[in-house]
C-alpha positions as CSV (number, residue, x, y, z in Angstrom):
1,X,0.0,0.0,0.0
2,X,1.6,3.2,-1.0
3,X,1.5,6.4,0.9
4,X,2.2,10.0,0.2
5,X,2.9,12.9,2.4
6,X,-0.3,15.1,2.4
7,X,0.1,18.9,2.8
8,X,-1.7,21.3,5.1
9,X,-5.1,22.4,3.9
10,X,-6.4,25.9,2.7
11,X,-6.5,28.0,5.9
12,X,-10.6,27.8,5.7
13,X,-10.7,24.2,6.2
14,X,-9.9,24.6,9.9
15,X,-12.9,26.6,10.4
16,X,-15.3,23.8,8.0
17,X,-14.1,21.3,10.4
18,X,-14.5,23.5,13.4
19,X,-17.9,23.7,11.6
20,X,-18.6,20.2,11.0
21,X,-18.4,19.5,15.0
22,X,-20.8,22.0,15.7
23,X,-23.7,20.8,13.6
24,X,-22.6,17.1,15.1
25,X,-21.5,15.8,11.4
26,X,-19.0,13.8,12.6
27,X,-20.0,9.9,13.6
28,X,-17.2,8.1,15.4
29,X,-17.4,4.4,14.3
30,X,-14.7,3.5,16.3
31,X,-10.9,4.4,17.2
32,X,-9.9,5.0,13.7
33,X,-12.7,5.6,11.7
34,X,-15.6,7.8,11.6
35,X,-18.1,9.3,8.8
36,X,-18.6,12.7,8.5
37,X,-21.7,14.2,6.8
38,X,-21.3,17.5,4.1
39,X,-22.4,20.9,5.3
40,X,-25.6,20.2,2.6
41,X,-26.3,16.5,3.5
42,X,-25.6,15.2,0.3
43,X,-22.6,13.3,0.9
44,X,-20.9,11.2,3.5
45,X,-17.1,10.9,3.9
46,X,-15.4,8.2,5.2
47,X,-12.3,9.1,7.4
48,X,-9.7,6.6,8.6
49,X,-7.0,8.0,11.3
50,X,-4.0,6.4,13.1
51,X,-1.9,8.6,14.7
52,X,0.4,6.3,15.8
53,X,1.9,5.2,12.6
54,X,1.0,8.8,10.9
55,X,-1.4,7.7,8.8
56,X,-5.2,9.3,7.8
57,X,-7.5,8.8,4.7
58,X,-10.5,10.3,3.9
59,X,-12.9,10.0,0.7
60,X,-13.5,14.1,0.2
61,X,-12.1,16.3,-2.5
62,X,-9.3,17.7,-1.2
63,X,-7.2,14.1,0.6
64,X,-8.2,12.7,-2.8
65,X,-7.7,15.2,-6.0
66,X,-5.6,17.8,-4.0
67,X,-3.3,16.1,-2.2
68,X,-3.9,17.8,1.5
69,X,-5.5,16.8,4.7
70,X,-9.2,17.5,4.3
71,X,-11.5,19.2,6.4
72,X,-13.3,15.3,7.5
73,X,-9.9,14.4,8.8
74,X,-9.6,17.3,10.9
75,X,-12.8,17.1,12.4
76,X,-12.1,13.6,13.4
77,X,-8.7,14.5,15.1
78,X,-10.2,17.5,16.7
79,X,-13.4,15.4,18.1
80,X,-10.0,13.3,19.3
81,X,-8.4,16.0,20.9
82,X,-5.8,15.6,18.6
83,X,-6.1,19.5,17.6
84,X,-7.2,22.3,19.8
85,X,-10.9,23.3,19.6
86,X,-12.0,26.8,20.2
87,X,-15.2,26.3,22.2
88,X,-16.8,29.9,21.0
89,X,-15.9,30.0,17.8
90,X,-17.2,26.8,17.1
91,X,-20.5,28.0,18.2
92,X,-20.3,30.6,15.7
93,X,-19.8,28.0,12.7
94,X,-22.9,26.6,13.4
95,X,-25.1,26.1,10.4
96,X,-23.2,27.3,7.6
97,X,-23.6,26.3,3.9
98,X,-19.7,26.0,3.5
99,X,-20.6,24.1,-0.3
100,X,-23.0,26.8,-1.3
101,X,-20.4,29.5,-0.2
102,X,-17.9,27.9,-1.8
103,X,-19.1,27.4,-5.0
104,X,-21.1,30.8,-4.8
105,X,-17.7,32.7,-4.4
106,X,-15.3,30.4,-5.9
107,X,-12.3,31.2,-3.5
108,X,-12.0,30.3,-0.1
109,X,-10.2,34.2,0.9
110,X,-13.3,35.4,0.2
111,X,-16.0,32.6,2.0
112,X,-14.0,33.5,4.9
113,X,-14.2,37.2,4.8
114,X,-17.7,36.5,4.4
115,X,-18.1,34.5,7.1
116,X,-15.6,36.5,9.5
117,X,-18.1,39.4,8.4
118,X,-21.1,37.8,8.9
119,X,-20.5,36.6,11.7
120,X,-19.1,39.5,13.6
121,X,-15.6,37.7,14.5
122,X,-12.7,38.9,15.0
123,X,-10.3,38.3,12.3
124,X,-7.3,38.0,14.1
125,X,-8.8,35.9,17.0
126,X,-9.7,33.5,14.2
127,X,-6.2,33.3,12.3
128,X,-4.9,33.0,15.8
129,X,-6.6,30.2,16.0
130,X,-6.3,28.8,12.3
131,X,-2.3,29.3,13.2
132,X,-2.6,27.3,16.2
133,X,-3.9,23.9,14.5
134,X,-2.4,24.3,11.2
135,X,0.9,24.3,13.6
136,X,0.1,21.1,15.2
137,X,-1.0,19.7,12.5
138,X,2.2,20.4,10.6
139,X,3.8,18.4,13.4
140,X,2.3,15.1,13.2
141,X,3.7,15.1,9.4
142,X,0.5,13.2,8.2
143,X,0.6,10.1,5.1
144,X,-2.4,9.5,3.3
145,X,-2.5,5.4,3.4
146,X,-5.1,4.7,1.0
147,X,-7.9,2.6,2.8
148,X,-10.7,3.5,0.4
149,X,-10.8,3.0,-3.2
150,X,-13.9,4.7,-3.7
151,X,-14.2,8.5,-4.3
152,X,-16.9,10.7,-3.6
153,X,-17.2,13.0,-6.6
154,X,-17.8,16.9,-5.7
């Protein structure tokens, strides 16, 4: 089984994972796996995480096609706490269409000025924050191992 070095993820994936906890999309199925529901309901990712030897998988977009940790697998290592969670702002991620927004602006910059604005956050509370996980998840130097063969298309 062959396994490649995944890079960190666009900035605003913190805060869709982040988000995905707060609307309780994430179902643990047990130590290293869990499925994790889209922001619209339309699809179901599979996640696979073992820290111990380094080594995630997840089925969505971005671990597939691009190559970086996706948003799935950091939900499931923050519901771990694997990653730091920021109790407040997580509240504030409740309920939003991160799909919609992302294909409505087509750049993730943007979908999270939008958010940060909408929101009434504080932007450098929240790249605090973003800084914070994208650090400790530099650390753990993740591999994709590819458990799934199947890809959900986007």
């Amino acid at each position: 089984m062959s396994s490649t070095y995944l890079r960190m993820p666009p900035r605003i994936k913190v805060l869709e994972a982040l988000g995905a906890l707060a609307d309780g999309r994430v179902e643990v199925i047990n130590d290293k796996e869990a499925v994790v529901k889209s922001s619209d309901g339309t699809r179901m990712y599979k996640v696979y995480v073992d820290v111990s030897k380094r080594e995630v998988d997840s089925t969505d977009n971005g671990t597939v096609h691009r190559g970086y940790i996706g948003y799935p697998i950091i939900s499931f290592l923050m519901l771990k706490k694997l990653l730091p969670i920021n109790e407040e702002l997580m509240q504030s991620l409740k309920g939003i269409p991160w799909r919609r927004l992302n294909e409505e602006y087509r750049s993730y910059a943007r979908v999270m000025e939008v958010i940060i604005k909408d929101k009434g956050l504080n932007e450098n509370e929240v790249n605090k924050y973003i800084d914070q996980v994208l650090s400790v998840l530099r650390r753990m130097n993740l591999k994709r191992a590819q458990k799934y063969n199947e890809v959900i298309e986007e």
